[in-house]
DODRENMI-449549 format. One line per 8 residues: number of its first residue (from 1); for each residue y, z, x of N, C-alpha, C. Coordinates in pm, 1 decimal. Atoms other than C-alpha are relative to their C-alpha. Layout:
BEGIN
NUM) Y/Z/X/Y/Z/X/Y/Z/X; ...
END
This chain:
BEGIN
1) -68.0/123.7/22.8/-1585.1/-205.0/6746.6/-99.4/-115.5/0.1; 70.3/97.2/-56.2/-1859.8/-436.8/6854.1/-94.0/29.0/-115.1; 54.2/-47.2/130.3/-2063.0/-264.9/6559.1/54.4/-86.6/-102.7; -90.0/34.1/76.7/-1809.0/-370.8/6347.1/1.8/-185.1/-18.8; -13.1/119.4/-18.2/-1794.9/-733.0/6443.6/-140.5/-50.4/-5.9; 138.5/42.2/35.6/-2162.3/-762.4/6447.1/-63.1/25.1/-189.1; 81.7/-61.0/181.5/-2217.7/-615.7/6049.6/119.9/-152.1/-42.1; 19.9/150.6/51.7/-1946.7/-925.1/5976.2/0.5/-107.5/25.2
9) 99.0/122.7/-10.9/-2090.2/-1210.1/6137.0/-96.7/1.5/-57.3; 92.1/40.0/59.0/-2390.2/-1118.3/5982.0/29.7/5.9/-204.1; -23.3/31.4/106.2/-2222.2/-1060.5/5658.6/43.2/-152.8/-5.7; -38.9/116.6/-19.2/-2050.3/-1402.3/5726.4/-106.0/-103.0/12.2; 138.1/80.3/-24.0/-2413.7/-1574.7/5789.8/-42.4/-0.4/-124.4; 95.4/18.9/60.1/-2552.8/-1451.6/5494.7/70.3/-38.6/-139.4; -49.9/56.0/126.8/-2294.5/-1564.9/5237.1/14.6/-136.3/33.8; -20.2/135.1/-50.7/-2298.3/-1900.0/5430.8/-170.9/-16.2/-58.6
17) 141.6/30.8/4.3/-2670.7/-1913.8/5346.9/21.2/3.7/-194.4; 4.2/-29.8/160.3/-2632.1/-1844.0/4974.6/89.6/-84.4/-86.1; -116.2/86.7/62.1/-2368.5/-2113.3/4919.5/-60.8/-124.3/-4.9; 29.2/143.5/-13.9/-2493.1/-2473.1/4787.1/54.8/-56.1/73.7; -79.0/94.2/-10.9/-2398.4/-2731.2/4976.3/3.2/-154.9/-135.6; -10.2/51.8/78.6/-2286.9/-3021.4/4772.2/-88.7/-118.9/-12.0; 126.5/106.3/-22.6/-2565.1/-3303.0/4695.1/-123.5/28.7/-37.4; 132.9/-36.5/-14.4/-2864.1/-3068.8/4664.6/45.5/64.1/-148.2
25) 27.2/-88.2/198.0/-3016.0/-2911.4/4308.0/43.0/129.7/48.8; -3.5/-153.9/26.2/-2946.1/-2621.0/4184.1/-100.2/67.0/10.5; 112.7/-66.2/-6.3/-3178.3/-2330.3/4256.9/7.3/57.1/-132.6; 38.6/-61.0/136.7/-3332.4/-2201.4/3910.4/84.4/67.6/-45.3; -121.9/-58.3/56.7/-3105.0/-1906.1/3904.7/141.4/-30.6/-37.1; -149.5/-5.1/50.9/-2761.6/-2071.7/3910.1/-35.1/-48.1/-97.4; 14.0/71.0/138.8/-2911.9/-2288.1/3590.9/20.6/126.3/-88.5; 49.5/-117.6/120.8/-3014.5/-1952.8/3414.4/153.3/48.0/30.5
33) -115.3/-39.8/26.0/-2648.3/-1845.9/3541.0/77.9/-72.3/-87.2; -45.1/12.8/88.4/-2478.2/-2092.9/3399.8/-22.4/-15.5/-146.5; 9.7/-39.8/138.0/-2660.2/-2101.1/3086.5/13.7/142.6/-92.3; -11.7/-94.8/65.6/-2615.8/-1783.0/3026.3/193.1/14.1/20.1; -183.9/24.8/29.3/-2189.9/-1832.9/3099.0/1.5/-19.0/-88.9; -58.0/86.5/125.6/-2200.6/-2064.1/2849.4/-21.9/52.2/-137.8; 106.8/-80.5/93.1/-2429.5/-1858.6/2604.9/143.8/133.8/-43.5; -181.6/-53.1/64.2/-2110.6/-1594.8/2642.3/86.9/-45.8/-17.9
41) -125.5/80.0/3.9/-1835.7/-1830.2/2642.3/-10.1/-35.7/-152.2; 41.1/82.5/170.2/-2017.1/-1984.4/2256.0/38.6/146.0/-31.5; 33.1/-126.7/58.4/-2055.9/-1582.0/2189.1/155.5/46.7/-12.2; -125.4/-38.2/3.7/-1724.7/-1530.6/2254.2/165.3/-87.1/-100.8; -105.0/111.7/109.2/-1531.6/-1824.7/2076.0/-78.4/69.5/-152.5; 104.5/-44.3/131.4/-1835.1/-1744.9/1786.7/195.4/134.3/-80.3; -41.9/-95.9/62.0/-1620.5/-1378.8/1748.2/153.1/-2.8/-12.7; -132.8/61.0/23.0/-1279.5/-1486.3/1807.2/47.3/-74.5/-138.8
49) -30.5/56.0/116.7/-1330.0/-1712.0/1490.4/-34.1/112.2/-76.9; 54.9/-50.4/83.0/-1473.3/-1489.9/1329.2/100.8/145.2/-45.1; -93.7/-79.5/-27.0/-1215.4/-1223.8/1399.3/125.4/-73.7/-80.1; -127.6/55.8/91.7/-945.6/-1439.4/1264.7/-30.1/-35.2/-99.6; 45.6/-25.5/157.5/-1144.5/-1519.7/968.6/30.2/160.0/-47.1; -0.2/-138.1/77.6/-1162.2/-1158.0/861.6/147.7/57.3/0.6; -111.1/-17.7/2.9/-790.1/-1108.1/985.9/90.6/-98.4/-154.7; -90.3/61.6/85.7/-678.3/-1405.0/708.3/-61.1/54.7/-101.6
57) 26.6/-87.9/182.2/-899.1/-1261.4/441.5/58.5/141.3/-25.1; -75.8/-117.1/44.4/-737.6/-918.1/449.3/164.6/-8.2/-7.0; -123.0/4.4/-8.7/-382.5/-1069.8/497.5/-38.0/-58.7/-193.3; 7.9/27.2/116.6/-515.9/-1258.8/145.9/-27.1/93.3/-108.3; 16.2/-123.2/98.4/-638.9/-941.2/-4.9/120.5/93.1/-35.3; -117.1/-69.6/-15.9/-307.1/-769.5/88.7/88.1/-59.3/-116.6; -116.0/44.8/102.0/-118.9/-1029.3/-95.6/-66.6/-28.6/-163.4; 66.1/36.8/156.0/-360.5/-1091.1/-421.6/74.2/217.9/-28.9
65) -45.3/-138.3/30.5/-317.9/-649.1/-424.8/157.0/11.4/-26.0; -128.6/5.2/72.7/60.7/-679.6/-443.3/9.6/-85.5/-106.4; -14.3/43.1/169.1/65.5/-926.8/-716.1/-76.5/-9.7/-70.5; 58.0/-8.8/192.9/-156.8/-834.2/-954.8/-45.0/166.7/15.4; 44.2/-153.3/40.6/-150.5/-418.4/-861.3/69.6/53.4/-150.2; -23.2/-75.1/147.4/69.9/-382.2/-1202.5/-50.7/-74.2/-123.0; 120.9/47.4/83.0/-186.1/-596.7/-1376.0/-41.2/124.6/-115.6; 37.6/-107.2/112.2/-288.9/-325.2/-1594.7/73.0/55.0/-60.4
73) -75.8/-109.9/64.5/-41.9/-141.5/-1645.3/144.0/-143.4/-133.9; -29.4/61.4/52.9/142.9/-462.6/-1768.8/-79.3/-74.6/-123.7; 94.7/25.0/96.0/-189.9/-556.4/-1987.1/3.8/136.6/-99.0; -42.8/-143.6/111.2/-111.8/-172.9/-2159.2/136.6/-57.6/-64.3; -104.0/18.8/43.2/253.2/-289.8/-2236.3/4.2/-145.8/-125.0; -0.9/114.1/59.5/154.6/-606.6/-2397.9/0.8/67.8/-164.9; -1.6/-77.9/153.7/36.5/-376.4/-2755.2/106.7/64.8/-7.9; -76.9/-47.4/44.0/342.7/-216.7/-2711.3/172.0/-74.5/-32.9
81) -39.0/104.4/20.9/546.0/-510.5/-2713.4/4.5/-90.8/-135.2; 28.9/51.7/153.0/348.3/-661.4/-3027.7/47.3/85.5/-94.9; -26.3/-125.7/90.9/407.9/-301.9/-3175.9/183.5/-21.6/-54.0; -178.3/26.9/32.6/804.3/-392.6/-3160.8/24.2/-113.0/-54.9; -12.7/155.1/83.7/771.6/-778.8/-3246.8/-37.9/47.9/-149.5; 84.1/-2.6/102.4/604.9/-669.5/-3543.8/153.2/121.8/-102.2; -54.3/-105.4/92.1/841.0/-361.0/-3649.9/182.4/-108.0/-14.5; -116.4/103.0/-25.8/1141.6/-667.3/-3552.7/-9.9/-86.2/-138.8
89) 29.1/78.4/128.5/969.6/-902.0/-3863.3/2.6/4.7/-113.2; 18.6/-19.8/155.3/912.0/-660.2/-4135.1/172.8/35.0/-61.8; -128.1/-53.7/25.7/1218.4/-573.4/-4325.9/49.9/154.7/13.7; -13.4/-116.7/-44.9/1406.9/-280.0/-4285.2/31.7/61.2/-133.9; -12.5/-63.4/130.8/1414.0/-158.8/-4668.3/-34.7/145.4/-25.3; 67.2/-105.8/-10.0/1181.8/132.7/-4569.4/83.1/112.7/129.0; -43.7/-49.7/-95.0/1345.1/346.6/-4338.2/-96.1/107.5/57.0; 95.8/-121.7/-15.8/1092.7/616.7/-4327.0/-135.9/-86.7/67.1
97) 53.3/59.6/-45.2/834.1/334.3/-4254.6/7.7/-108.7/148.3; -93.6/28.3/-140.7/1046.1/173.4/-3971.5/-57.5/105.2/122.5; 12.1/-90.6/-124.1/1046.3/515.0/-3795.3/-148.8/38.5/18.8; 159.8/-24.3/-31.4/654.5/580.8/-3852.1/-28.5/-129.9/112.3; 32.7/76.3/-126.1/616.8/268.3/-3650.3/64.3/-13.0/121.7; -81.9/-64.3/-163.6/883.2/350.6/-3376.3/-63.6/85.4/53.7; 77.8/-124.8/-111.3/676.6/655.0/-3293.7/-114.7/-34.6/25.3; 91.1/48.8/-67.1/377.1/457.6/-3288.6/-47.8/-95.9/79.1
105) -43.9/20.6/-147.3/514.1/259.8/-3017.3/-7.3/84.2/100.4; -37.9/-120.4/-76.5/636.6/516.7/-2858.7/-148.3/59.2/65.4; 154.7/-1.2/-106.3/284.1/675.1/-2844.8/-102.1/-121.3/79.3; 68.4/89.2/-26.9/149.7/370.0/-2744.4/74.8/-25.1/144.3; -67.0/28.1/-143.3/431.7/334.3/-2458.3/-30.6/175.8/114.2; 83.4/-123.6/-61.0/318.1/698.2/-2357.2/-135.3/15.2/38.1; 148.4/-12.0/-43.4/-36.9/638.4/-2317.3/21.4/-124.3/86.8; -26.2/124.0/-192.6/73.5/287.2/-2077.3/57.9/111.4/109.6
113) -66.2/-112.1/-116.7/267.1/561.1/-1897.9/-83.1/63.0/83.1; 60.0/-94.3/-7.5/3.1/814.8/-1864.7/-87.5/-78.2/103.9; 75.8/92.0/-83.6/-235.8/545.1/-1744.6/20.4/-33.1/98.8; -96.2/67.3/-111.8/-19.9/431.7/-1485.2/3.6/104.9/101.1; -60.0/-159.0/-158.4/30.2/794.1/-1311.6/165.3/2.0/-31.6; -99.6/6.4/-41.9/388.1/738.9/-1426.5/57.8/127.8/-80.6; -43.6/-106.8/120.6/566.5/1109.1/-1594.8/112.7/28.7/7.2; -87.3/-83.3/-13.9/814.4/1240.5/-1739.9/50.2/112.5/99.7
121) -82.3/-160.4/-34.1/1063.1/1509.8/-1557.1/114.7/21.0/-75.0; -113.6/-49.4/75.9/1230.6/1710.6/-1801.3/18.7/154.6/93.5; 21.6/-90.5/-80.6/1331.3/1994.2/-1554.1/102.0/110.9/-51.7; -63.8/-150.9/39.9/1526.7/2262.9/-1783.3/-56.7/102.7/55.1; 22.8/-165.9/-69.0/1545.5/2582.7/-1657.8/-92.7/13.5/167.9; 66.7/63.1/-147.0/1423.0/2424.5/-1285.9/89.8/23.6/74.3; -110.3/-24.9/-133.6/1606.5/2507.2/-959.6/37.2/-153.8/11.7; -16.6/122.9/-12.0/1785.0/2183.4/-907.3/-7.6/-52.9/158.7
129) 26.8/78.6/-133.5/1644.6/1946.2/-625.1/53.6/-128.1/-25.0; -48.2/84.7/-18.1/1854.5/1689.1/-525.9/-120.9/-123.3/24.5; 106.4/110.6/-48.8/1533.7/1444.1/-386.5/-67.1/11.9/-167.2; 61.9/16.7/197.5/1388.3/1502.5/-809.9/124.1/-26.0/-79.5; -136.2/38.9/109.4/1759.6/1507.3/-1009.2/150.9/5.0/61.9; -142.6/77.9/-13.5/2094.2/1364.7/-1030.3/111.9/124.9/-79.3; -100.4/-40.1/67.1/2382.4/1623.7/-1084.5/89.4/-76.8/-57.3; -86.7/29.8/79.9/2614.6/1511.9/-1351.7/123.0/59.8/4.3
137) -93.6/-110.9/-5.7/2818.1/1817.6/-1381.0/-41.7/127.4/10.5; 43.4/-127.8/-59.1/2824.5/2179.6/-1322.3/65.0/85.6/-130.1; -56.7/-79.5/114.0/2897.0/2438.3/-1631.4/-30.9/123.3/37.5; 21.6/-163.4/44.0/2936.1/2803.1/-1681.5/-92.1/50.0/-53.4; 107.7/-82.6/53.7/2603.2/3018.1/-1756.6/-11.7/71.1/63.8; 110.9/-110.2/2.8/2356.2/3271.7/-1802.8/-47.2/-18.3/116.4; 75.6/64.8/-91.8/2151.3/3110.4/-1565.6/39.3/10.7/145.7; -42.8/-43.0/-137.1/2120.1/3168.4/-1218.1/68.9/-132.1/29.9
145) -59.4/154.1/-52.1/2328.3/2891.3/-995.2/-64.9/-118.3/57.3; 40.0/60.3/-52.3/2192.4/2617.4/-912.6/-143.9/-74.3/-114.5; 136.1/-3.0/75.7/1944.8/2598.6/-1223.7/45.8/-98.5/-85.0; -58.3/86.9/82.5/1951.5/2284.5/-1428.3/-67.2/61.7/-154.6; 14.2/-52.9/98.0/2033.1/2404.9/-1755.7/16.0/-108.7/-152.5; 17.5/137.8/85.1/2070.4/2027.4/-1987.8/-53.3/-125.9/87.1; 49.8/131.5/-68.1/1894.1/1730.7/-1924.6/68.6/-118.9/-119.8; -30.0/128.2/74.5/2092.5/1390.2/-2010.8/-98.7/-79.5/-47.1
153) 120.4/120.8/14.5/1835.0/1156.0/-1932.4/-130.7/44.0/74.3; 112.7/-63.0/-71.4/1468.7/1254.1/-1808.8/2.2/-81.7/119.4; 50.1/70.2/-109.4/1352.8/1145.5/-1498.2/-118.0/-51.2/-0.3; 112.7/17.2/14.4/1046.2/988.6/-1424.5/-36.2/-59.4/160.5; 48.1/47.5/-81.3/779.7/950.3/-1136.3/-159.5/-83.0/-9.6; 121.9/107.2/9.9/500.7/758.9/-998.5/-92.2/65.8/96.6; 111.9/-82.0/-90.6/220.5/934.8/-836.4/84.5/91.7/103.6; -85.8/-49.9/-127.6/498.0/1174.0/-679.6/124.9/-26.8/36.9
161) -120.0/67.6/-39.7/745.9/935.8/-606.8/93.8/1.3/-133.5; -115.6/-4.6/108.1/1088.5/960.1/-798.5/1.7/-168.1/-19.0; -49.4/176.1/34.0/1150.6/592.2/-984.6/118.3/69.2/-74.7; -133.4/-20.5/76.5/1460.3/760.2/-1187.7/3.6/120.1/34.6; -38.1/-146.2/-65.2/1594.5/1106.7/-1042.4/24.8/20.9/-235.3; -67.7/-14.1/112.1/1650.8/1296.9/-1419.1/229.4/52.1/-28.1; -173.9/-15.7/-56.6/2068.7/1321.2/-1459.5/11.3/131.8/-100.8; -4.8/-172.3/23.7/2094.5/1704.7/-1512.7/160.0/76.3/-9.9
169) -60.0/-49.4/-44.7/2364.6/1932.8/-1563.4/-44.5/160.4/27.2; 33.6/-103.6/-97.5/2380.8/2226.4/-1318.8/92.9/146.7/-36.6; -63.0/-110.7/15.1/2486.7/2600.0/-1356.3/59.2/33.6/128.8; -73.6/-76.2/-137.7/2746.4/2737.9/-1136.8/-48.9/95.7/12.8; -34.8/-164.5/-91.9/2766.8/3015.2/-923.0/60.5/99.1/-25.0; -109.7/-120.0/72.4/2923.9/3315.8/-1020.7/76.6/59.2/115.6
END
């Protein structure tokens, strides 16, 4: 016990010795301490800005990437656009010439497609998946059940993703 009471009085002495009193200089080290506080405190505001800089430029990159990611694919549609203004102007006397330039739309709206990642699903003779096509109706066949055996309208995706399920009809069950 007396151990005990002697280790802190002398702890108690020697943090009394190490404490400025108020009036007198600083000894060298607290200068170099606090210059070096302050040295982290600048270092630390420094990355804080700097941190929220780089946070607003990727919130700005985020939003320039949503409006202008169908930039291209809308700069492909523009020739296919002119391709229709144009077949809109001439007269329609030619009918055979009409449809030569409908299909070369057409290929022209197929190669914006292609570009894009965006495809056809024509899924005849395909097991029918509800998350890819849209039953319509269900008819009597050959065909095992469940197999889409007419396609109304195609479907089409986008790297994967369904943008139009195709609207199918489905073979019963026997």
């Amino acid at each position: 016990m007396q151990e005990e009471k002697a280790r802190q009085q002398a702890a108690a002495e020697e943090a009394a010795s190490d404490t400025i009193p108020t009036g007198e200089a600083s000894p060298p080290a607290a200068d170099d301490h606090a210059r070096q506080l302050e040295e982290v405190r600048a270092a630390l505001l420094y990355a804080r800005a700097e941190a929220e800089n780089i946070r607003r430029r990727a919130a700005e990159d985020v939003q320039k990437a949503s409006r202008f990611a169908v930039e291209k694919f809308a700069g492909s549609l523009l020739s296919v656009k002119d391709s229709l203004e144009a077949a809109l102007a001439t007269d329609a006397a030619n009918s055979q010439a009409l449809r030569e330039g409908v299909e070369l739309t057409l290929k022209q709206l197929e190669s914006a497609f292609e570009g894009a990642q965006v495809r056809a699903d024509n899924p005849v003779g395909d097991k029918f998946d509800p998350n890819r096509h849209q039953a319509m109706s269900m008819v009597d066949s050959d065909q095992p059940a469940n197999t889409v055996v007419a396609v109304m309208l195609k479907g089409y995706t986008l790297h994967e993703r369904v943008l139009r399920p195709a609207l199918v009809t489905v073979a019963k069950g026997s």
